[in-house]
mmCIF file as Biopython writes it, N, C-alpha, C and O atoms, coordinates in Angstrom:
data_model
#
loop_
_atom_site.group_PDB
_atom_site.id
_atom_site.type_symbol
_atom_site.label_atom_id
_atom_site.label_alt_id
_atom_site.label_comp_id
_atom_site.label_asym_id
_atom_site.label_entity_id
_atom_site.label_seq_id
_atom_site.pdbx_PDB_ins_code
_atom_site.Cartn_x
_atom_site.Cartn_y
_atom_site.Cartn_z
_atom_site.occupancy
_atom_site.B_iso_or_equiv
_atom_site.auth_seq_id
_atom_site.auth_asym_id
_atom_site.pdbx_PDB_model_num
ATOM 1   N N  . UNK A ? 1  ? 0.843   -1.152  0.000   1.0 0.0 1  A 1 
ATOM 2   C CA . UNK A ? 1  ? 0.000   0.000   0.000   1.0 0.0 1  A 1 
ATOM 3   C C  . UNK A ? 1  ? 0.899   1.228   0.000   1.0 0.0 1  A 1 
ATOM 4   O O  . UNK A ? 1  ? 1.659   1.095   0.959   1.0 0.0 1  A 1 
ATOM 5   N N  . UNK A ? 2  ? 1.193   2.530   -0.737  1.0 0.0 2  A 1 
ATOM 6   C CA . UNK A ? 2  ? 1.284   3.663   -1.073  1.0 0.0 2  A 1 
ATOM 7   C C  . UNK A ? 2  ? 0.117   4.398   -0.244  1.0 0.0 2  A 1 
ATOM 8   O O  . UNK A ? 2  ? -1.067  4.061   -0.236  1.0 0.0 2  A 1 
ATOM 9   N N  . UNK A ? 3  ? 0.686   5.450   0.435   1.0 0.0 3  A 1 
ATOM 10  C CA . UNK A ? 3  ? 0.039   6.655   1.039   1.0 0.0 3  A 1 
ATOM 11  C C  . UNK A ? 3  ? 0.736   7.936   0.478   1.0 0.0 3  A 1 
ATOM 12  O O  . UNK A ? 3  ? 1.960   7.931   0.608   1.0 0.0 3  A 1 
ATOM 13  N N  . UNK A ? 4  ? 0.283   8.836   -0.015  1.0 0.0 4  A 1 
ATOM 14  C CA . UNK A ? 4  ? 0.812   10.156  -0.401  1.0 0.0 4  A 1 
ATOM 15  C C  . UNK A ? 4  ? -0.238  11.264  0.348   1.0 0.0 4  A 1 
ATOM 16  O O  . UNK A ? 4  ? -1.431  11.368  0.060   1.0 0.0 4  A 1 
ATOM 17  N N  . UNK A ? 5  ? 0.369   11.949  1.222   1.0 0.0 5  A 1 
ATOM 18  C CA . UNK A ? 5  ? -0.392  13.141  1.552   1.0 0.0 5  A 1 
ATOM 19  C C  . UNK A ? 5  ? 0.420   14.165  1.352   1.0 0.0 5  A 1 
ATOM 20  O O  . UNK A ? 5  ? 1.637   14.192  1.531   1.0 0.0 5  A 1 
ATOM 21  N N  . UNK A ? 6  ? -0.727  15.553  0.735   1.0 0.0 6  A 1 
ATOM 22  C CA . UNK A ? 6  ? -0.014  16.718  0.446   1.0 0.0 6  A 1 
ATOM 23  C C  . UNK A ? 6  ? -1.108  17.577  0.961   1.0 0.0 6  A 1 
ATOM 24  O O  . UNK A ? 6  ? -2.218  17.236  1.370   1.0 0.0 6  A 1 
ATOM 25  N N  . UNK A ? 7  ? -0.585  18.751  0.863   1.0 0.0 7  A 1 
ATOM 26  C CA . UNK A ? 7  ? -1.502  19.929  1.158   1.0 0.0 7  A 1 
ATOM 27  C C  . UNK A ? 7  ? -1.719  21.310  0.211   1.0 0.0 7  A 1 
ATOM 28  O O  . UNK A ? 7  ? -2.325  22.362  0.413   1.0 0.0 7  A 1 
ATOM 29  N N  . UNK A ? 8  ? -0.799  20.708  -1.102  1.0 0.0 8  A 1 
ATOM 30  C CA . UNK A ? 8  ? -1.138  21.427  -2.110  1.0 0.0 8  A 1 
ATOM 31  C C  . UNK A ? 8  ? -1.847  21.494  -3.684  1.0 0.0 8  A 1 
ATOM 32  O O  . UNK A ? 8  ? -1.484  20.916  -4.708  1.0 0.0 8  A 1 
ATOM 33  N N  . UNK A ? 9  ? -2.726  22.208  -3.513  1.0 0.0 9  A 1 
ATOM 34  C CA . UNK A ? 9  ? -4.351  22.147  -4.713  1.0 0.0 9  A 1 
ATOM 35  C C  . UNK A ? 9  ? -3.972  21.628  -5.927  1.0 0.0 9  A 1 
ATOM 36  O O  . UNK A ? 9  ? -4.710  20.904  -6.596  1.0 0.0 9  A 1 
ATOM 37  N N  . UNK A ? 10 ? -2.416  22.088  -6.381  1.0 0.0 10 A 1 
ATOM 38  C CA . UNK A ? 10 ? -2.463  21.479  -7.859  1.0 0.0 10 A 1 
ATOM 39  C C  . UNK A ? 10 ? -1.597  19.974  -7.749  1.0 0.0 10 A 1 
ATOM 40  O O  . UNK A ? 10 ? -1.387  19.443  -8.840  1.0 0.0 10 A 1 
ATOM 41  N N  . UNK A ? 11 ? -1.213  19.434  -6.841  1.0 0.0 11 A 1 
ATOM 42  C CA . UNK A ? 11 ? -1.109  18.150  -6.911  1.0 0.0 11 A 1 
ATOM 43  C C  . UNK A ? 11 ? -1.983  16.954  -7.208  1.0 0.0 11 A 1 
ATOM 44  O O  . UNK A ? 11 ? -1.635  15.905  -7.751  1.0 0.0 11 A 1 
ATOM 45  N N  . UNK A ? 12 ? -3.371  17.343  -6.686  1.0 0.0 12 A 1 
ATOM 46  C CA . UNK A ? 12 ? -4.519  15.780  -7.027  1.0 0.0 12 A 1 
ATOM 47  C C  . UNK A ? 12 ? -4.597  16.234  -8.284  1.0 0.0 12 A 1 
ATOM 48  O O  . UNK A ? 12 ? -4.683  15.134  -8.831  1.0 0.0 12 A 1 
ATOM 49  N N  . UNK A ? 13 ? -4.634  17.024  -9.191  1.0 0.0 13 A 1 
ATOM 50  C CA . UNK A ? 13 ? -4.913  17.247  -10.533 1.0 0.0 13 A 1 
ATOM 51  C C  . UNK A ? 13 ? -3.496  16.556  -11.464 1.0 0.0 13 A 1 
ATOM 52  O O  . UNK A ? 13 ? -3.596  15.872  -12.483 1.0 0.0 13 A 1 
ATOM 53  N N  . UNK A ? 14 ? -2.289  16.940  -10.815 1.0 0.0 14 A 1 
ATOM 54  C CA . UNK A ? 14 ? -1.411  16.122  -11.479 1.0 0.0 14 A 1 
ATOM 55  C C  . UNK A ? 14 ? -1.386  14.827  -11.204 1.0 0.0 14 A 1 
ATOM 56  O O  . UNK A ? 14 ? -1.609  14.069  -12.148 1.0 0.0 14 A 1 
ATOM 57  N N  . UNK A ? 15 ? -1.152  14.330  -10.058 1.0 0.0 15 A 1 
ATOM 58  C CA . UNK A ? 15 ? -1.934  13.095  -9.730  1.0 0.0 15 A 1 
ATOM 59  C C  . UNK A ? 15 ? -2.614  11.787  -10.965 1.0 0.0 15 A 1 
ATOM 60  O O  . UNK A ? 15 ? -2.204  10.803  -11.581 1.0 0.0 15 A 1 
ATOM 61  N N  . UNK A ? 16 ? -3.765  12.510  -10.801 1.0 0.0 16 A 1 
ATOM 62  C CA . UNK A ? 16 ? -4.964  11.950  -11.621 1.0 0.0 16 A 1 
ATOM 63  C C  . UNK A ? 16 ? -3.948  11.889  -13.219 1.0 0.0 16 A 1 
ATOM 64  O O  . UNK A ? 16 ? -3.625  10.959  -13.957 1.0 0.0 16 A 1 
ATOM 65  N N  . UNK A ? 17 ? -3.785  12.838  -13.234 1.0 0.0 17 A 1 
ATOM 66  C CA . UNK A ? 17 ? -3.288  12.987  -15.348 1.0 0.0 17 A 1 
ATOM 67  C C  . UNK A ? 17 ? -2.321  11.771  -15.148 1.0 0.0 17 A 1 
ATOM 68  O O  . UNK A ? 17 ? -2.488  10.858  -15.957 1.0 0.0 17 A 1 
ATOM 69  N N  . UNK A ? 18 ? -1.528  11.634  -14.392 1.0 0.0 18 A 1 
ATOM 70  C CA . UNK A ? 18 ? 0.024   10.822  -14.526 1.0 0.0 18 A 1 
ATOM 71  C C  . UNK A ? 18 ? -0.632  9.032   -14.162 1.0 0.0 18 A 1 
ATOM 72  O O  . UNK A ? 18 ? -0.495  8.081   -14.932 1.0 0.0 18 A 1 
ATOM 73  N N  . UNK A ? 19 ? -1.187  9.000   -13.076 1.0 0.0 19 A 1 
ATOM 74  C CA . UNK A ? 19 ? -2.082  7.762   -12.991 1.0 0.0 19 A 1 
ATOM 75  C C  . UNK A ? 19 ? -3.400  7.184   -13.114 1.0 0.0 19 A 1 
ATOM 76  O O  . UNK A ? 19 ? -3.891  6.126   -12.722 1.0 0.0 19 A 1 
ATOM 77  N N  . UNK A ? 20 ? -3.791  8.069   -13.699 1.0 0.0 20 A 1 
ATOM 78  C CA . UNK A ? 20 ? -5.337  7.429   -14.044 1.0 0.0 20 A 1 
ATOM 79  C C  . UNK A ? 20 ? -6.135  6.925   -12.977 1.0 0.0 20 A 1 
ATOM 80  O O  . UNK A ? 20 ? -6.310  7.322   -11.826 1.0 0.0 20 A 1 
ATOM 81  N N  . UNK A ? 21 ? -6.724  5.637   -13.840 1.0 0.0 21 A 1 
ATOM 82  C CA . UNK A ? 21 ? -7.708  5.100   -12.701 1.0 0.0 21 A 1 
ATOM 83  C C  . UNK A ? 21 ? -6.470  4.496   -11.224 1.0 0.0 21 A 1 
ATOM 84  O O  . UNK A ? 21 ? -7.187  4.286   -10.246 1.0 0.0 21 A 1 
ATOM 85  N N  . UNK A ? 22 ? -5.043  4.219   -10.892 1.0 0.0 22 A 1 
ATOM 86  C CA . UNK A ? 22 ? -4.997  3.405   -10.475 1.0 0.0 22 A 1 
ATOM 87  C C  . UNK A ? 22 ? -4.643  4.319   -9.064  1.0 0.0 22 A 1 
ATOM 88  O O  . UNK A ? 22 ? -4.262  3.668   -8.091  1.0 0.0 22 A 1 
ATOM 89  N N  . UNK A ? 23 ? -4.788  6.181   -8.891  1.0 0.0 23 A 1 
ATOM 90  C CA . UNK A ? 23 ? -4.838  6.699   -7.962  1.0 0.0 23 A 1 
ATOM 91  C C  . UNK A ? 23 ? -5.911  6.742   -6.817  1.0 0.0 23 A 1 
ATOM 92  O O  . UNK A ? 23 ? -6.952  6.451   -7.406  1.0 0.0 23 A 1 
ATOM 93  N N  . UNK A ? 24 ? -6.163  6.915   -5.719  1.0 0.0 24 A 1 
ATOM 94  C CA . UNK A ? 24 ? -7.394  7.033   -5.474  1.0 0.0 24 A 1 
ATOM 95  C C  . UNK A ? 24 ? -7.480  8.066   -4.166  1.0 0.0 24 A 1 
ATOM 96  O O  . UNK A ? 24 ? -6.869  7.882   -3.113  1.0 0.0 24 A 1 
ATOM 97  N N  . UNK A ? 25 ? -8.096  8.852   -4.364  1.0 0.0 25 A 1 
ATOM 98  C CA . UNK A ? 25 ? -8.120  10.469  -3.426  1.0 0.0 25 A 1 
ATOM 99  C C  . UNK A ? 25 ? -9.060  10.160  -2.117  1.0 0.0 25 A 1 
ATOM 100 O O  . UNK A ? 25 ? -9.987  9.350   -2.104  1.0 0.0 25 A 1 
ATOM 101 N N  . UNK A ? 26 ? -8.721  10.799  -1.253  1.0 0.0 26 A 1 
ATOM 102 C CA . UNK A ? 26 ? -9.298  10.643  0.284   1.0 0.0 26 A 1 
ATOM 103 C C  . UNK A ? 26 ? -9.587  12.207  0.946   1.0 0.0 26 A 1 
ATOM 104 O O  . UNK A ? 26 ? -8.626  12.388  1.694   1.0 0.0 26 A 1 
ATOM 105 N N  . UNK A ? 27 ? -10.141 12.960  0.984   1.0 0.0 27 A 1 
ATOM 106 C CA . UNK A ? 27 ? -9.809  14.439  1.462   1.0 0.0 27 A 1 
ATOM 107 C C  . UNK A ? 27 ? -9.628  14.480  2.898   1.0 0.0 27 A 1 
ATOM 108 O O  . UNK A ? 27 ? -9.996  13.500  3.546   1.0 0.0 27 A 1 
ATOM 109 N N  . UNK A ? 28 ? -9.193  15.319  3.396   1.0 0.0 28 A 1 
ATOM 110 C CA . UNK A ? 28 ? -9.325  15.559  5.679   1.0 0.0 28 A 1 
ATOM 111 C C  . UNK A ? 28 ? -10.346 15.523  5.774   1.0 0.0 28 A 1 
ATOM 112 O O  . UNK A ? 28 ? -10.585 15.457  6.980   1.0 0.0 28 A 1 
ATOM 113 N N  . UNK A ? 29 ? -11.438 15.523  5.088   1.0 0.0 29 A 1 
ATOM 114 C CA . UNK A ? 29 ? -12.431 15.885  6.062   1.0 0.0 29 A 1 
ATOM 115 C C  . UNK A ? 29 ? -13.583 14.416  5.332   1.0 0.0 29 A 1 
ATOM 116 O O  . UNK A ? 29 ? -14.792 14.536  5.137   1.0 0.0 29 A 1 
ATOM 117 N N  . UNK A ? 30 ? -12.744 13.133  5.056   1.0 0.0 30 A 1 
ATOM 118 C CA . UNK A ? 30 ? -13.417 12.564  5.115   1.0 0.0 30 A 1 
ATOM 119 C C  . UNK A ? 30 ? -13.359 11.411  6.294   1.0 0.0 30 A 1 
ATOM 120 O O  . UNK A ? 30 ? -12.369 11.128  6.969   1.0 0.0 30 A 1 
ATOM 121 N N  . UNK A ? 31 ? -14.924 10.705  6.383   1.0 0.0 31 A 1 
ATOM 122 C CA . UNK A ? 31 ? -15.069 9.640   7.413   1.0 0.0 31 A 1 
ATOM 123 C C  . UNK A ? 31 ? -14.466 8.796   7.765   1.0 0.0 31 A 1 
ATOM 124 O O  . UNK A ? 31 ? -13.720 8.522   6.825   1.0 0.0 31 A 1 
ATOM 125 N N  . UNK A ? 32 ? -14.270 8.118   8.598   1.0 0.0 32 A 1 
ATOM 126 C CA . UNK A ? 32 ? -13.710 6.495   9.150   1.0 0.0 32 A 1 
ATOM 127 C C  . UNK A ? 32 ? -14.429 5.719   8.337   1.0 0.0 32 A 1 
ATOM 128 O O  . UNK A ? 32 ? -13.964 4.611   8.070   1.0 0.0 32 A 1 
ATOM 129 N N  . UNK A ? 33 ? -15.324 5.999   7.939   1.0 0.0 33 A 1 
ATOM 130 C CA . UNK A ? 33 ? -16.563 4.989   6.619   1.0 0.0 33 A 1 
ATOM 131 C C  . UNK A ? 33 ? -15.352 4.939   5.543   1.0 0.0 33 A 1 
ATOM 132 O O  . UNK A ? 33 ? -14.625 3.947   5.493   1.0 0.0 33 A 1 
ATOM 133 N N  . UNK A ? 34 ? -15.153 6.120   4.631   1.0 0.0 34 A 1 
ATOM 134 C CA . UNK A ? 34 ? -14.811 6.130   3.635   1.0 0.0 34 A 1 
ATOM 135 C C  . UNK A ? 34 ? -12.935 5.881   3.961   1.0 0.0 34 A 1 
ATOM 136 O O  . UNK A ? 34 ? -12.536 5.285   2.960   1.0 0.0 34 A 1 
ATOM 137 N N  . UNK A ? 35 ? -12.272 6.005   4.494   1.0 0.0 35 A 1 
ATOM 138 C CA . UNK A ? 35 ? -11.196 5.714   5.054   1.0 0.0 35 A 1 
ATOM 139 C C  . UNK A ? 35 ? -10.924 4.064   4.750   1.0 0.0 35 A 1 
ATOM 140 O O  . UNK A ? 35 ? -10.113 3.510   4.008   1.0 0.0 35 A 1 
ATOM 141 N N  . UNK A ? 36 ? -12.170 3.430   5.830   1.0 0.0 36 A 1 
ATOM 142 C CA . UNK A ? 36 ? -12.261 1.884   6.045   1.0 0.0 36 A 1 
ATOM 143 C C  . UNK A ? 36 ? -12.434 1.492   4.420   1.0 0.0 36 A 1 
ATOM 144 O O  . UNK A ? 36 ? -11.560 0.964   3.733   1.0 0.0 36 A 1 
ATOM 145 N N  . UNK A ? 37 ? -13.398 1.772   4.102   1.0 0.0 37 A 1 
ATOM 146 C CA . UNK A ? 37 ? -13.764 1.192   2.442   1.0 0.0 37 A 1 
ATOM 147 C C  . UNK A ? 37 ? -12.462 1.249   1.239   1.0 0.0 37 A 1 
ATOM 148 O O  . UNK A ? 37 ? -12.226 0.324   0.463   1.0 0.0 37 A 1 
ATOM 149 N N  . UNK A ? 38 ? -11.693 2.564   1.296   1.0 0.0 38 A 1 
ATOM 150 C CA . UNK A ? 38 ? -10.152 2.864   0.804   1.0 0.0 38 A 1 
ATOM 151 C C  . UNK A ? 38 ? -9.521  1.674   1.229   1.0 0.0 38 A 1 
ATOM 152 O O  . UNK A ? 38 ? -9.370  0.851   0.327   1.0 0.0 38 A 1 
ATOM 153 N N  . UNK A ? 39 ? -9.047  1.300   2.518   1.0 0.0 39 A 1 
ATOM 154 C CA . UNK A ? 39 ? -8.279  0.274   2.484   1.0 0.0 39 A 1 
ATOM 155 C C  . UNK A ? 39 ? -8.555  -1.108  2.051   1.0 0.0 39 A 1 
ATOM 156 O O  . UNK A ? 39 ? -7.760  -1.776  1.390   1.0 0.0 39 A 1 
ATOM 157 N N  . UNK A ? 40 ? -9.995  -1.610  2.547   1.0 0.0 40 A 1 
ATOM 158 C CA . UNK A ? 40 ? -10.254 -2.466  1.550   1.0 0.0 40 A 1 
ATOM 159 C C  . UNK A ? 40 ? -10.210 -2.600  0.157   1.0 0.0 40 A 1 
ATOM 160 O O  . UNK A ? 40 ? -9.913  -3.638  -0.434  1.0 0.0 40 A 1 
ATOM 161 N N  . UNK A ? 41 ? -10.480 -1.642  -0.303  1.0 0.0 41 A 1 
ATOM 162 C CA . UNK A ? 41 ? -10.351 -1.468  -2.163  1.0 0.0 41 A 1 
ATOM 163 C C  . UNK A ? 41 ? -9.124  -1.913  -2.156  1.0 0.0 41 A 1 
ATOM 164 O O  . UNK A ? 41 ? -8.676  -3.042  -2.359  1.0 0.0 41 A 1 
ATOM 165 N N  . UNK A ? 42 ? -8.468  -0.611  -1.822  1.0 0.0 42 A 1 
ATOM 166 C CA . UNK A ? 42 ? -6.697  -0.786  -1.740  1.0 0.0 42 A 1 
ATOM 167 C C  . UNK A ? 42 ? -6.472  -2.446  -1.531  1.0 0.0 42 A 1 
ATOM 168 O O  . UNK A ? 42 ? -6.627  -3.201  -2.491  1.0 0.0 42 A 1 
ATOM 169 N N  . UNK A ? 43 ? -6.136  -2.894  -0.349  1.0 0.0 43 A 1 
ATOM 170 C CA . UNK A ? 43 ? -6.370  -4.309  0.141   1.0 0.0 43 A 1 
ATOM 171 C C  . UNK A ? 43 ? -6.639  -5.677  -1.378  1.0 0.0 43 A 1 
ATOM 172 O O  . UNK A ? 43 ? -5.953  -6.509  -1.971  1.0 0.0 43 A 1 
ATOM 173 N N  . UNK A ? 44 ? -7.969  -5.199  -1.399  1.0 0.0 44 A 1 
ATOM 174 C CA . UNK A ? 44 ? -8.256  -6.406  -2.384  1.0 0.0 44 A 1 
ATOM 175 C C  . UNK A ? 44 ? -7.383  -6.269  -3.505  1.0 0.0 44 A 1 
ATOM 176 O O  . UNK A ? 44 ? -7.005  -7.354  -3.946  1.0 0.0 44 A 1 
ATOM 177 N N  . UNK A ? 45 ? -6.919  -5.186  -4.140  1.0 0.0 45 A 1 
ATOM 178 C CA . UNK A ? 45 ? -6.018  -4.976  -5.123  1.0 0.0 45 A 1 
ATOM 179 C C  . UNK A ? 45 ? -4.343  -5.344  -5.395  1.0 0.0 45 A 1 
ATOM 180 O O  . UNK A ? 45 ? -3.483  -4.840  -6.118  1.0 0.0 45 A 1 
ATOM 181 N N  . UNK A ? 46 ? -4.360  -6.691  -4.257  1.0 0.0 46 A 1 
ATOM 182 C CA . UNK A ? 46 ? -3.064  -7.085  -3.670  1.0 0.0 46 A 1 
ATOM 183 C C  . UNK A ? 46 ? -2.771  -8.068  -5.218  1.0 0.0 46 A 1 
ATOM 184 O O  . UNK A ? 46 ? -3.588  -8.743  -5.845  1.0 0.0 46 A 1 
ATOM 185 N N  . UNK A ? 47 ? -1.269  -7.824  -5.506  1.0 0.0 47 A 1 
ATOM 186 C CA . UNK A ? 47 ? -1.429  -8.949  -6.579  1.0 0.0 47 A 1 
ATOM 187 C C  . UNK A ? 47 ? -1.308  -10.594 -6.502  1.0 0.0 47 A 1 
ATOM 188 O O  . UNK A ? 47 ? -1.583  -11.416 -7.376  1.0 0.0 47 A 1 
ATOM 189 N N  . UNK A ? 48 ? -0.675  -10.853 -4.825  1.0 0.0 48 A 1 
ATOM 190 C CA . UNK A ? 48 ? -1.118  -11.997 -4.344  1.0 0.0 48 A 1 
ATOM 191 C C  . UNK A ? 48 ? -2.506  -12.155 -3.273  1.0 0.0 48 A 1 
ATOM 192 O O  . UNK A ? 48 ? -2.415  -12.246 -2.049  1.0 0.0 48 A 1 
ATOM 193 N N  . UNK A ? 49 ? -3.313  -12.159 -3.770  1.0 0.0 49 A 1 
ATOM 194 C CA . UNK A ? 49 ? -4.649  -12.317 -2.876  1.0 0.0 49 A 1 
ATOM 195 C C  . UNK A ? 49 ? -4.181  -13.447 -1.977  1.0 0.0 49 A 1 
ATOM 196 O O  . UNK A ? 49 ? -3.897  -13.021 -0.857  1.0 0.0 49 A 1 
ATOM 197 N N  . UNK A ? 50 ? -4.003  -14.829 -2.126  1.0 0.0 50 A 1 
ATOM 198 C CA . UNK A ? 50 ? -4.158  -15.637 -1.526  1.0 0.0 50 A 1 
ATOM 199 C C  . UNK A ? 50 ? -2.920  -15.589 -0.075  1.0 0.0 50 A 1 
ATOM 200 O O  . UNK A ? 50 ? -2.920  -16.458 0.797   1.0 0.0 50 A 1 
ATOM 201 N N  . UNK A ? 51 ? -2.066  -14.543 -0.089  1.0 0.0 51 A 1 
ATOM 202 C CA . UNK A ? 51 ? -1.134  -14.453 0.872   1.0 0.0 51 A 1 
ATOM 203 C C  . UNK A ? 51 ? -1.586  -13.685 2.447   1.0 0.0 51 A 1 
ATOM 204 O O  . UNK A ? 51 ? -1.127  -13.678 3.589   1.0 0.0 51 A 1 
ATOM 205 N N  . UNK A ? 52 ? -2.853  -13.025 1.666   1.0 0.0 52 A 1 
ATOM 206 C CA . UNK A ? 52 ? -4.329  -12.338 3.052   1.0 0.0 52 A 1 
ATOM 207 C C  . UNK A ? 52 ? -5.082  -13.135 3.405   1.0 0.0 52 A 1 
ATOM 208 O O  . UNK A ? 52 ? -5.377  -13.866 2.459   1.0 0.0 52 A 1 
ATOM 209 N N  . UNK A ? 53 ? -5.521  -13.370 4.204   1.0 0.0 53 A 1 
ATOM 210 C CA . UNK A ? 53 ? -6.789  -13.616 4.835   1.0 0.0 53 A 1 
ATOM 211 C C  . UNK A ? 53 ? -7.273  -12.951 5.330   1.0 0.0 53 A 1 
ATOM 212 O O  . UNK A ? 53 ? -6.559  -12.030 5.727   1.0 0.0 53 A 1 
ATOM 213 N N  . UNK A ? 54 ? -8.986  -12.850 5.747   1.0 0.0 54 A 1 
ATOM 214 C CA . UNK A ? 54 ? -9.475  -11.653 6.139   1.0 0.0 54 A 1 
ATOM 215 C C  . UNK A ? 54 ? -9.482  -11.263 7.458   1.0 0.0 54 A 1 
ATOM 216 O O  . UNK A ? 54 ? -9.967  -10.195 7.830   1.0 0.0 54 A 1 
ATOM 217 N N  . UNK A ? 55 ? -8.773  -12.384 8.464   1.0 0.0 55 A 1 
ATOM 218 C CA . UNK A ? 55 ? -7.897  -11.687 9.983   1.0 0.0 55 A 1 
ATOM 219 C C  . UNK A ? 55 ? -6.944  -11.025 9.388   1.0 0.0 55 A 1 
ATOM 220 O O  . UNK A ? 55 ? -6.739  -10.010 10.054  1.0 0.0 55 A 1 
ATOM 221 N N  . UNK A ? 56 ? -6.401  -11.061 8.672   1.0 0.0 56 A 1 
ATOM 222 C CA . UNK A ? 56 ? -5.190  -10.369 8.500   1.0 0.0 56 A 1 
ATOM 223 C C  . UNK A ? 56 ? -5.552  -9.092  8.201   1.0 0.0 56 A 1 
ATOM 224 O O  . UNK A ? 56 ? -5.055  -8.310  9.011   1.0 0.0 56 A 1 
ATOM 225 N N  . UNK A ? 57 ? -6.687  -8.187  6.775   1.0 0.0 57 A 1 
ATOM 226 C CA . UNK A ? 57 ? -7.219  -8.058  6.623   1.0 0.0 57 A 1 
ATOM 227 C C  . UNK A ? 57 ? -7.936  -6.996  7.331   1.0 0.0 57 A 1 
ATOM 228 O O  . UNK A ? 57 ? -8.119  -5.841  6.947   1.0 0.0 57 A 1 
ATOM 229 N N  . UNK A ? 58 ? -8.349  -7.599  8.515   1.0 0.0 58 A 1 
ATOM 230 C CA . UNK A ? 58 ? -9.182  -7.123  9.751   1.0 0.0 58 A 1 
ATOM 231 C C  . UNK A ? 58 ? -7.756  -5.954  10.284  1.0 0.0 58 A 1 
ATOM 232 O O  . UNK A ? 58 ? -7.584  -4.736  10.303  1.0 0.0 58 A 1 
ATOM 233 N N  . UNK A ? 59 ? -6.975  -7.162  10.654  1.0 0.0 59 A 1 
ATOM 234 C CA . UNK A ? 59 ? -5.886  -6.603  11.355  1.0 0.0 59 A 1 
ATOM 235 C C  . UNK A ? 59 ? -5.031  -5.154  11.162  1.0 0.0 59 A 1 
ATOM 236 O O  . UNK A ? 59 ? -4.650  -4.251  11.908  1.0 0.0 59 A 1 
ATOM 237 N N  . UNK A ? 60 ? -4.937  -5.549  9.348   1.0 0.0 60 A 1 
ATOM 238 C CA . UNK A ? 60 ? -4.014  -4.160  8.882   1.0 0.0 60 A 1 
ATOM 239 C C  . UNK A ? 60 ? -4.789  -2.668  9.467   1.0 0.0 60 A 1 
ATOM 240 O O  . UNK A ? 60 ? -4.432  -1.709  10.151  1.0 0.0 60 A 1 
ATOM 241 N N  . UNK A ? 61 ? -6.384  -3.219  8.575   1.0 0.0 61 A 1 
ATOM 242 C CA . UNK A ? 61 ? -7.529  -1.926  9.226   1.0 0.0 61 A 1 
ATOM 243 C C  . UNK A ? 61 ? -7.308  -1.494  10.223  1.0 0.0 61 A 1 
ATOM 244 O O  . UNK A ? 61 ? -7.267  -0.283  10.443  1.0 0.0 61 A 1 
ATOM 245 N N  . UNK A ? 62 ? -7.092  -2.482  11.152  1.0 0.0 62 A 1 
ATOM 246 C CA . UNK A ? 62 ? -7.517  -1.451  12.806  1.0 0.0 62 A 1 
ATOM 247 C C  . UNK A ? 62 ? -6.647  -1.326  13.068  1.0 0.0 62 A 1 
ATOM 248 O O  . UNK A ? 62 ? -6.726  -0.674  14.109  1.0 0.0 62 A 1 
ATOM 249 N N  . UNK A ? 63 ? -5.080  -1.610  12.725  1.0 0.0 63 A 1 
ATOM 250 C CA . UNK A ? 63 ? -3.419  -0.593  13.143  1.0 0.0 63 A 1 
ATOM 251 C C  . UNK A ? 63 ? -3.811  0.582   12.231  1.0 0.0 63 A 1 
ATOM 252 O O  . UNK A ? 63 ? -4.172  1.619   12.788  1.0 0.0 63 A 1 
ATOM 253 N N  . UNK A ? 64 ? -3.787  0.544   11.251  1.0 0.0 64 A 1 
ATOM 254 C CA . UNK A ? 64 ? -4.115  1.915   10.381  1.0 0.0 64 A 1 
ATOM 255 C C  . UNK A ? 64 ? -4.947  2.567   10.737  1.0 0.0 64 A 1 
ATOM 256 O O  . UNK A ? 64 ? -4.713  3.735   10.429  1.0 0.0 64 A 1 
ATOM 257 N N  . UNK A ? 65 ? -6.075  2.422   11.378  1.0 0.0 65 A 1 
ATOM 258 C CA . UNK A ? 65 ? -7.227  3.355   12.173  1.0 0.0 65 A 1 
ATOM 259 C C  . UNK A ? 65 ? -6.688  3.906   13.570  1.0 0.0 65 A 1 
ATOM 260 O O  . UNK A ? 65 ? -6.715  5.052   14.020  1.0 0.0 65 A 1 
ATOM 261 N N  . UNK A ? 66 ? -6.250  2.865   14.044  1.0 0.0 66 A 1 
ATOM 262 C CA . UNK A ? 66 ? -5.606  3.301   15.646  1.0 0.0 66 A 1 
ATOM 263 C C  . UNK A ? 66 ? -4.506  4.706   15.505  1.0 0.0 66 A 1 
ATOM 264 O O  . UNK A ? 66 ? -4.484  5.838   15.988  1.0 0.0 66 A 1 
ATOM 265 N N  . UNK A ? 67 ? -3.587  3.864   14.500  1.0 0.0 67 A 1 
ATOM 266 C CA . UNK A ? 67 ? -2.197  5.124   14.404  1.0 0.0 67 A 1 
ATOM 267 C C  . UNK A ? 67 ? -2.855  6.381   14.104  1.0 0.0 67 A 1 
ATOM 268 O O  . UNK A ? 67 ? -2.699  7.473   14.650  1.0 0.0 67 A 1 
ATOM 269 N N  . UNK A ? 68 ? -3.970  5.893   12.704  1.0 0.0 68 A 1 
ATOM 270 C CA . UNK A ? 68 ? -4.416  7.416   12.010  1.0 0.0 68 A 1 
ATOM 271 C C  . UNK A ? 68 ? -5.218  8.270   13.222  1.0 0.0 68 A 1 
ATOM 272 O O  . UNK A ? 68 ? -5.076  9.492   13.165  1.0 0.0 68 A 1 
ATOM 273 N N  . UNK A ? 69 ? -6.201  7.633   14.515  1.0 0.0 69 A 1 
ATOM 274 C CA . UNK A ? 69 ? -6.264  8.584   14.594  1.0 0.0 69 A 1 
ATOM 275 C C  . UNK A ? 69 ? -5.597  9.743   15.443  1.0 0.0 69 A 1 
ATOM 276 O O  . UNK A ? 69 ? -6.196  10.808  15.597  1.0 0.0 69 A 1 
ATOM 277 N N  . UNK A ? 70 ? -4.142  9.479   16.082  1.0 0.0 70 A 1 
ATOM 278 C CA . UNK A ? 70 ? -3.353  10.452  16.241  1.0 0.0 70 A 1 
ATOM 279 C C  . UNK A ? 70 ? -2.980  11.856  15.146  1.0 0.0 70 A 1 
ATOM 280 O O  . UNK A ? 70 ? -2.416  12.885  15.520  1.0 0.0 70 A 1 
ATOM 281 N N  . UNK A ? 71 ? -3.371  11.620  13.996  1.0 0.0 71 A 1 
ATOM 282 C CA . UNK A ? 71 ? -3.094  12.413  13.077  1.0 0.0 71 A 1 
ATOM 283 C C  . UNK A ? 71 ? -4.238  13.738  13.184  1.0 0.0 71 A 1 
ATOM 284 O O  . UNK A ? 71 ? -4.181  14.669  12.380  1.0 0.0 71 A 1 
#
């Protein structure tokens, strides 16, 4: 998994042009809903699926929720 955070406007526009569909945008001021659903997408898009299971799965989610929400 790739995380890129920035805080400047003309970056998601370059972004998008250079990677197409395979970027995918999150803003600050979105939910733990839409957060959770990102990593799954992300997640399923593993090119070995069969090396996850969905404890594992479970697992990555809720370190990545815990750390994030110090941020």
């Amino acid at each position: 998994m790739r995380i890129f955070i920035t805080g400047r406007p003309s970056i998601p526009a370059e972004i998008r042009k250079r990677f197409a569909k395979r970027a995918k945008s999150v803003s600050p001021g979105t939910s733990k809903d839409h957060i959770i659903e990102y990593l799954h997408v992300r997640l399923n898009e593993d090119e070995t699926p069969d090396a996850m299971d969905k404890s594992l799965e479970a697992n990555i989610v809720e370190k990545i929720l815990k750390n994030m929400s110090a941020m």
